[in-house]
C-alpha positions, 0 to 999 in steps of 0.5 A: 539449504534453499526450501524447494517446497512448490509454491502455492497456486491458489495463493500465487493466482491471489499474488497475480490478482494484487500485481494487477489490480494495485498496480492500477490503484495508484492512478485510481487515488490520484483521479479521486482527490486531485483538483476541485472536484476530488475528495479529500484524502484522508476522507476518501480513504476512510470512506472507501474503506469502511465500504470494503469492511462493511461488505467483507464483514457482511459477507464473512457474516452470510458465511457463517464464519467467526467475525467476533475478535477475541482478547489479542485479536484486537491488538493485531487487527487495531495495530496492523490495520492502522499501519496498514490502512493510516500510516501506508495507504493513507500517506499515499493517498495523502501524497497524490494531491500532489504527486504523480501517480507513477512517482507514488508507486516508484516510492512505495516500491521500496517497501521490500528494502524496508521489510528486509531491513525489518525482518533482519533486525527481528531475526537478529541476523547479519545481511549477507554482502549481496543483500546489503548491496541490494538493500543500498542500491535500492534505497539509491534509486529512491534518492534519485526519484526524489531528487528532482522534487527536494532540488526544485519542489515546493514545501508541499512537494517535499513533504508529499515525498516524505510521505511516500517514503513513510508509507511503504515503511509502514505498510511493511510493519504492518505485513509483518506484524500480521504475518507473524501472528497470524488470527484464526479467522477467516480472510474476509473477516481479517480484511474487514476488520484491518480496514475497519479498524484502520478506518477509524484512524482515518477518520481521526486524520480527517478530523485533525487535518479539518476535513470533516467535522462541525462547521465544515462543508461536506465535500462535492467530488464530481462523478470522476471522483466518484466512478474512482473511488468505487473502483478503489473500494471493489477492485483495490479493497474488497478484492485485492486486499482481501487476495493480499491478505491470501497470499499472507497465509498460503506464501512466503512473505518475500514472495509476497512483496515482489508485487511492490515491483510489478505494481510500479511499471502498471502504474506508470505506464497508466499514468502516461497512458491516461492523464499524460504524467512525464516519464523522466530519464530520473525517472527511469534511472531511480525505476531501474535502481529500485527494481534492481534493488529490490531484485537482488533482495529476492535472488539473495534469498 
C-alpha cells in the first residue's frame, strides 16, 4: 500500500527554493568560465565552494552546533562530497566550457533514471514493466540530446557530453549514499563539510589538469565572471545546496529528485532569454522524452 503520509511543508518549501534557484545555476556556470575572461572550471568551482563551506561552517559554528566529525562521519561527508561536488557539479562545470547551458541541465536531468536505476540494485528489487519503460524512454531522450553533438562535434564537444552524462550518475550516488547514512549533525554543518571536502578534490582537479600550481598564471575572470560566481556561491551553495540537503531528511528521496525536471525548463528558457543559446526541434524532442521518462519513474512509485 502507497504511503499516504503528508508530506513535509518546511521541506517542500526547500525542494521549491532548489527548483528555482539551480534551474538558474546552469547559466550561472556557463557566464563564469566561458571565453577569455572566465575562470577555469575546476578552479572556479573549488573556489566557490570553499567560500560556501567557510560561511556555512562559520555559521553552524556562531550557532553552537557540532561542527567536529566524528570516526565514519568522515568517510560519508569525504566520500558523498566528493561525488556530489567532483564527479557531478564539477563535470558540469567542466562541460559548459563548451557546452550550452540549456543541454547541460537536459542531461543532468536524467539523474532520477540513474538513481533509480541505483536504488534498485541496492534493494535488490526487479523494476516494474512501467518503471523499465520509463527508465528506457528516459534514457532514449538522452541519446537524442546527444546526437546532434556525437554526429557533427568536435573531439572537445564528445567528451563534454560524456561528461554530463557522468555527472548526474555521480551526483545520484553521492544523494544516495548520504541519505542512507544520514550524520547527526546539523544541515549547515553537512553542507559545509560535503563542500568542504569536495572542495579538496576540486583542487586536485585543478592541479592535474594545469589550472593552479607553480609556474602557472593566476587566472583574471573579468567582472561578469565574477558577479557569476558570487551568484554560484550565495544562491547555488550557501542557499540551495544547503535546502537540497533539507529536503534529504524531511522527504522522500523520489520526491527530492523531481527537481532534476524542473531545473531543465528554467534553464533553458534562461539560456534563450540571456545569451540567445538555440532551441532545437532535438532539443524539444530529447527534452520531451526525458521529462516524460522521468515522469513515469514518479507515478510508478
Amino acid at each position: 500500500m502507497p504511503d499516504q503520509r503528508p508530506l513535509d511543508r518546511g521541506g517542500l518549501l526547500h525542494l521549491l527554493v532548489v527548483y528555482l534557484a539551480w534551474g538558474s545555476t546552469y547559466l550561472g556556470i556557463r557566464l563564469a568560465v566561458a571565453g577569455d575572461g572566465g575562470f577555469p572550471p575546476f578552479t572556479m568551482a573549488m573556489l566557490r565552494v570553499f567560500a560556501a563551506a567557510a560561511v556555512l561552517l562559520g555559521w553552524a559554528h556562531l550557532k553552537k552546533e557540532r561542527v567536529r566529525l566524528r570516526g565514519r562521519e568522515w568517510v560519508l561527508m569525504g566520500g558523498s562530497g566528493l561525488l556530489l561536488w567532483v564527479g557531478g557539479n564539477g563535470l558540469v562545470t567542466w562541460a559548459e566550457l563548451r557546452a550550452a547551458s540549456g543541454l547541460a541541465a537536459l542531461l543532468v536531468a536524467a539523474m532520477p533514471l540513474w538513481g533509480e536505476s541505483i536504488t534498485l540494485l541496492l534493494d535488490r528489487k526487479a523494476p516494474s514493466v512501467l518503471m523499465t519503460g520509463s527508465i528506457l524512454l528516459g534514457f532514449a531522450g538522452v541519446g537524442v540530446l546527444s546526437w546532434p553533438v556525437l554526429r557533427t562535434g568536435s573531439t572537445g564537444d564528445i567528451a563534454s557530453v560524456a561528461g554530463l552524462l557522468l555527472a548526474p550518475l555521480f551526483w545520484a550516488m553521492g544523494s544516495i549514499w548520504f541519505q542512507r547514512r544520514k550524520p547527526d549533525l546539523s544541515v549547515r554543518a553537512v553542507s559545509g563539510w560535503q563542500q568542504l571536502l569536495g572542495g579538496l578534490g576540486l583542487g586536485a582537479m585543478a592541479l592535474l589538469r594545469g589550472e593552479v600550481g607553480p609556474g602557472v598564471a593566476l587566472p583574471s575572470p573579468d567582472g561578469a565572471a565574477w558577479a557569476a560566481w558570487g551568484y554560484l556561491v550565495v544562491v547555488g551553495s550557501v542557499f540551495a545546496f544547503t535546502s537540497y540537503v533539507i529536503t534529504l531528511q524531511r522527504l522522500p528521496y523520489r520526491v527530492v529528485m523531481t527537481y532534476a525536471y524542473v531545473n531543465p525548463v528554467i534553464a533553458v528558457f534562461l539560456g534563450w532569454l540571456i545569451i540567445d543559446e538555440p532551441v532545437t526541434r532535438w532539443t524539444l524532442a530529447g527534452a520531451s522524452l526525458v521529462v516524460a521518462g522521468v515522469v513515469g519513474v514518479f507515478r510508478n512509485r
